[in-house]
Backbone as a printed PyTorch tensor [residue, N CA C, xyz], in Angstrom:
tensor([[[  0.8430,  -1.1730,   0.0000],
         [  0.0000,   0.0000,   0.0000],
         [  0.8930,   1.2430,   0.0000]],

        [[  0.6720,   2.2910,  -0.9780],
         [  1.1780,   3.4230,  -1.0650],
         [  1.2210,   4.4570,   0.6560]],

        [[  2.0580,   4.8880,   1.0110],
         [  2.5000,   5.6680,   1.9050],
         [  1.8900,   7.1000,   1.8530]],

        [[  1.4910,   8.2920,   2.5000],
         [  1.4910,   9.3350,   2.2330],
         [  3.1480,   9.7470,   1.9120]],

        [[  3.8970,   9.4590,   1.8260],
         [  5.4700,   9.9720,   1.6940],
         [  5.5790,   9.3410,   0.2950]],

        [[  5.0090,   8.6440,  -0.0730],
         [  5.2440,   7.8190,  -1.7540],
         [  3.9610,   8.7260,  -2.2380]],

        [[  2.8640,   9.0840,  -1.6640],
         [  2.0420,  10.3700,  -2.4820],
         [  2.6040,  11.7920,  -2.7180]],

        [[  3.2690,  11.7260,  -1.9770],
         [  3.4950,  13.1720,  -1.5900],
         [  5.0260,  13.3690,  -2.8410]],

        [[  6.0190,  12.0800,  -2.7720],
         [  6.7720,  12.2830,  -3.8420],
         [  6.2710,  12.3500,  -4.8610]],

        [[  5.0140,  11.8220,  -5.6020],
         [  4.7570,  11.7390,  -6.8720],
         [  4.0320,  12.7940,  -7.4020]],

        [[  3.1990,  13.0470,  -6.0690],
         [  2.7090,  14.9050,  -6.0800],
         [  3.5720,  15.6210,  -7.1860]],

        [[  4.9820,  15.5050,  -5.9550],
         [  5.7490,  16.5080,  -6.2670],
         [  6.5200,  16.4010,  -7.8190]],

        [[  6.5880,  15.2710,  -7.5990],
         [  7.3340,  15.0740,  -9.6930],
         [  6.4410,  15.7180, -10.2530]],

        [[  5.1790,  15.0860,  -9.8310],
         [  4.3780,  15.9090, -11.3560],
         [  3.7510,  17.0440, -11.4960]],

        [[  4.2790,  17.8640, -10.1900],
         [  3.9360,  19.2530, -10.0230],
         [  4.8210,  19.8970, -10.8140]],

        [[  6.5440,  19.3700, -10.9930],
         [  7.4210,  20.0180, -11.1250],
         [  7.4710,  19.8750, -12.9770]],

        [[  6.9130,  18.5780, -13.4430],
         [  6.8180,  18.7080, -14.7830],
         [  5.8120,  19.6720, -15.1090]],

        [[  4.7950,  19.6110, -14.4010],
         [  3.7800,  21.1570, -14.5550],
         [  4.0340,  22.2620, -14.5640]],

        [[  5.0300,  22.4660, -13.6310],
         [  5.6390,  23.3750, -13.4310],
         [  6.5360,  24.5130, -14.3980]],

        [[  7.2940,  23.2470, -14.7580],
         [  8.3370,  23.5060, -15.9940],
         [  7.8100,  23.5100, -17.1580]],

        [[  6.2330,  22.7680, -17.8600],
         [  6.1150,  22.8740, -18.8550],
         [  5.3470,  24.2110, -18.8620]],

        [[  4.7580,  24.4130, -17.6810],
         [  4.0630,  26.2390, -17.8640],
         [  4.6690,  27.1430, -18.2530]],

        [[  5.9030,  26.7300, -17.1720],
         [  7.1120,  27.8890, -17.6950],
         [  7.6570,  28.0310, -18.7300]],

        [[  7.8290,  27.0900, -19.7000],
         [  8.2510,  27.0670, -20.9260],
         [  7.5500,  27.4640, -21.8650]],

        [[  6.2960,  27.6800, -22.0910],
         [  5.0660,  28.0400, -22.4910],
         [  4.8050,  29.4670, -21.7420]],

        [[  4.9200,  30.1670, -20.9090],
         [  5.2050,  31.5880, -20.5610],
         [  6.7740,  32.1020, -21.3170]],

        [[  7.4430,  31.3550, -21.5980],
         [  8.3520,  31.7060, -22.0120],
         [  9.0040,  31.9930, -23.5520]],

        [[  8.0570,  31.0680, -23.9340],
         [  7.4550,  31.0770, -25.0910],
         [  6.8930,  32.7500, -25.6430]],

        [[  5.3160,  32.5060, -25.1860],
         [  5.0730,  33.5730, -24.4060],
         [  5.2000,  35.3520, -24.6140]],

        [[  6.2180,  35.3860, -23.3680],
         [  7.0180,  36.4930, -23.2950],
         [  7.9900,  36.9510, -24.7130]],

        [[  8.8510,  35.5730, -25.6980],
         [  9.3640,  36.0420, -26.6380],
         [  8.6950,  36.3010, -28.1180]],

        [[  7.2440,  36.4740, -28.1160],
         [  6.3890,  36.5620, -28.4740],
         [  6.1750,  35.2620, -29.8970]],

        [[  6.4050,  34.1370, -29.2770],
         [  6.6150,  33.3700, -30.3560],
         [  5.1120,  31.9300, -29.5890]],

        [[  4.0020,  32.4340, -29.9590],
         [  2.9090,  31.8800, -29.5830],
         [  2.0090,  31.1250, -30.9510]],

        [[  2.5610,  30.3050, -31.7110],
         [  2.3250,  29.7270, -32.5820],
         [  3.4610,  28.8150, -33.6870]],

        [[  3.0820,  28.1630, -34.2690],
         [  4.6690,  27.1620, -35.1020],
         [  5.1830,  26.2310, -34.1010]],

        [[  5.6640,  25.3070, -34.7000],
         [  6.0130,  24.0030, -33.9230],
         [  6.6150,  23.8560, -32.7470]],

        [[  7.6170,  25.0790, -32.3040],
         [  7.9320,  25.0870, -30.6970],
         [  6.6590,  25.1780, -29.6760]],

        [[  5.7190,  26.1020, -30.5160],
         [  4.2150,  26.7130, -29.5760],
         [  3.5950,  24.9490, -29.5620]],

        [[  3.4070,  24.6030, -30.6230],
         [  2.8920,  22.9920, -30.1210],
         [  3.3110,  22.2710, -29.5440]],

        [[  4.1720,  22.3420, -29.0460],
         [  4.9910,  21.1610, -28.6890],
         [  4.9090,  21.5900, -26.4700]],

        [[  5.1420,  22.3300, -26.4930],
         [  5.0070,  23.2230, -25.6890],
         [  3.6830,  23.1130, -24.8680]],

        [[  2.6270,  23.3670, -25.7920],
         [  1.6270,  23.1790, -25.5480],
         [  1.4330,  21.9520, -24.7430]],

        [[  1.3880,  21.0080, -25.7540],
         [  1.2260,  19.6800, -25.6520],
         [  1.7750,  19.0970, -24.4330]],

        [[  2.5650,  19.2840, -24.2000],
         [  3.7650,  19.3190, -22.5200],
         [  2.9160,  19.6800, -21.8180]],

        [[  2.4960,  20.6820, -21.8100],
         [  1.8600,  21.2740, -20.6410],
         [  0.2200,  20.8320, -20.5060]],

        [[ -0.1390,  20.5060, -21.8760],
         [ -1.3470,  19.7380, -21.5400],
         [ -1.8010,  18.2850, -20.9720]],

        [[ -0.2360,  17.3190, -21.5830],
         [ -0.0090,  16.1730, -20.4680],
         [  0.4490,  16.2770, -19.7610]],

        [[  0.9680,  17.3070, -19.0540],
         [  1.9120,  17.3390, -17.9210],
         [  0.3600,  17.6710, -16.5390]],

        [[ -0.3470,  18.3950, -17.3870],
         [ -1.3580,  18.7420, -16.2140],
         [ -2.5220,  17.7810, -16.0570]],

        [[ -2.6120,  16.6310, -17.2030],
         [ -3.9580,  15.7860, -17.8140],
         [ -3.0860,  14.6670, -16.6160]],

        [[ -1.8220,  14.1050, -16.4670],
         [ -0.8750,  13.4550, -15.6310],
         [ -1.4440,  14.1970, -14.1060]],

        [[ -1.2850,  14.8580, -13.9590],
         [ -1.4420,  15.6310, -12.2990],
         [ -2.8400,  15.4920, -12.2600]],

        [[ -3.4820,  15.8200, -12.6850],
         [ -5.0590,  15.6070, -12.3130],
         [ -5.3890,  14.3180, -12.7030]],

        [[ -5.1770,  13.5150, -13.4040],
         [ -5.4640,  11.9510, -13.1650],
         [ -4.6990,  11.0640, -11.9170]],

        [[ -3.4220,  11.9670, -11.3780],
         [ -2.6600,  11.4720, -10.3410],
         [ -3.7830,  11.3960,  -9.0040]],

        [[ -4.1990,  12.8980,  -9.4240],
         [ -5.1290,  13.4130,  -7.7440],
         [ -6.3810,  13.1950,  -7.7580]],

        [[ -6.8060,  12.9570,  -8.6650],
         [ -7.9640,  12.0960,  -8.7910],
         [ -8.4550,  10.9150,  -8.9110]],

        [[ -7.1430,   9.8070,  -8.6520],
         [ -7.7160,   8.4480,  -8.3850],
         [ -8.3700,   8.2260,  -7.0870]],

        [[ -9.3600,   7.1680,  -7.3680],
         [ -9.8100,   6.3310,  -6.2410],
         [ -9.3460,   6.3970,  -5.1320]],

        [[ -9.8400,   6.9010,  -4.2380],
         [ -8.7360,   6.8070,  -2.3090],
         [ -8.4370,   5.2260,  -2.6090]],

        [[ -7.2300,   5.7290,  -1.2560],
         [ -6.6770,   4.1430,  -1.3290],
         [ -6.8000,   3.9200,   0.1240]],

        [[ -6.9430,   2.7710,   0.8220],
         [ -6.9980,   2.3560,   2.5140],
         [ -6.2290,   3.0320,   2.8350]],

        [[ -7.0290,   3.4640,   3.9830],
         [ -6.3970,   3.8970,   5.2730],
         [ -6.5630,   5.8410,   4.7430]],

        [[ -6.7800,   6.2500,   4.0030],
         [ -6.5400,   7.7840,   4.0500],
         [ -7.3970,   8.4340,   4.5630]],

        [[ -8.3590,   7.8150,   5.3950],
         [ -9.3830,   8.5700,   6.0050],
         [ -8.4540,   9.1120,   7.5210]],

        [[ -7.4500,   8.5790,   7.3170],
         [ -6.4200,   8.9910,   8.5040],
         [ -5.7980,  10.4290,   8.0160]],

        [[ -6.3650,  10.9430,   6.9870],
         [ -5.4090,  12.2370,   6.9890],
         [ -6.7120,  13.5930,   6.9790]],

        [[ -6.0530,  14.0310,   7.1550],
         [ -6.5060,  15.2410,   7.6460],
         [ -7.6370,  15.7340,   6.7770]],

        [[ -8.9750,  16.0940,   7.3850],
         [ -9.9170,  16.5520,   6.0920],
         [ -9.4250,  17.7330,   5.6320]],

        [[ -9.0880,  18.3670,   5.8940],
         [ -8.7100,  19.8990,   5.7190],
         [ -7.4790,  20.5250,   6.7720]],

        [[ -6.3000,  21.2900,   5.5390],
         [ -5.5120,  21.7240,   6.7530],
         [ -5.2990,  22.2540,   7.6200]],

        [[ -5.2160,  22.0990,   8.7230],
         [ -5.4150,  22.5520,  10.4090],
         [ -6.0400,  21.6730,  11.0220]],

        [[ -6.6580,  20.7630,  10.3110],
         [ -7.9100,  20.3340,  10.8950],
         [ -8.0050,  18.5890,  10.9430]],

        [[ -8.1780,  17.6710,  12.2630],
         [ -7.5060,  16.7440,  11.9650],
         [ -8.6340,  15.7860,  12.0540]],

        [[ -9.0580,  14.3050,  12.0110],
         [-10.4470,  13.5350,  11.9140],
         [-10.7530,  12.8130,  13.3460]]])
């Protein structure tokens, strides 16, 4: 059974590919080059990078997570 510390790493990977593909796509962006095959590609990154994170955080609970906290501050 997955750990909150094995959630919490995978969180974080695929926050950071989110992360980076936004940024690359603001960066994009900023050099005003928002169309042609870098803009797709780019895109596309950032649209699996975020379609990945929200299918991550949206699976099925798994046992036992009714042990974590409903809300932060706030414990069950």
């Amino acid at each position: 059974m997955p750990s909150i510390d094995d959630f919490r790493f995978e969180s974080h990977q695929l926050l950071l590919e989110l992360d980076a593909a936004t940024m690359g796509m603001m960066t994009l962006v900023s050099s005003r080059c928002v169309s042609g095959p870098a803009w797709d590609a780019a895109n596309e990154r950032q649209r699996e990078a975020y379609r990945s994170w929200d299918a991550f955080m949206n699976t099925p609970p798994i046992a036992d997570t009714d042990k974590f906290p409903a809300k932060v501050g706030t414990s069950n």
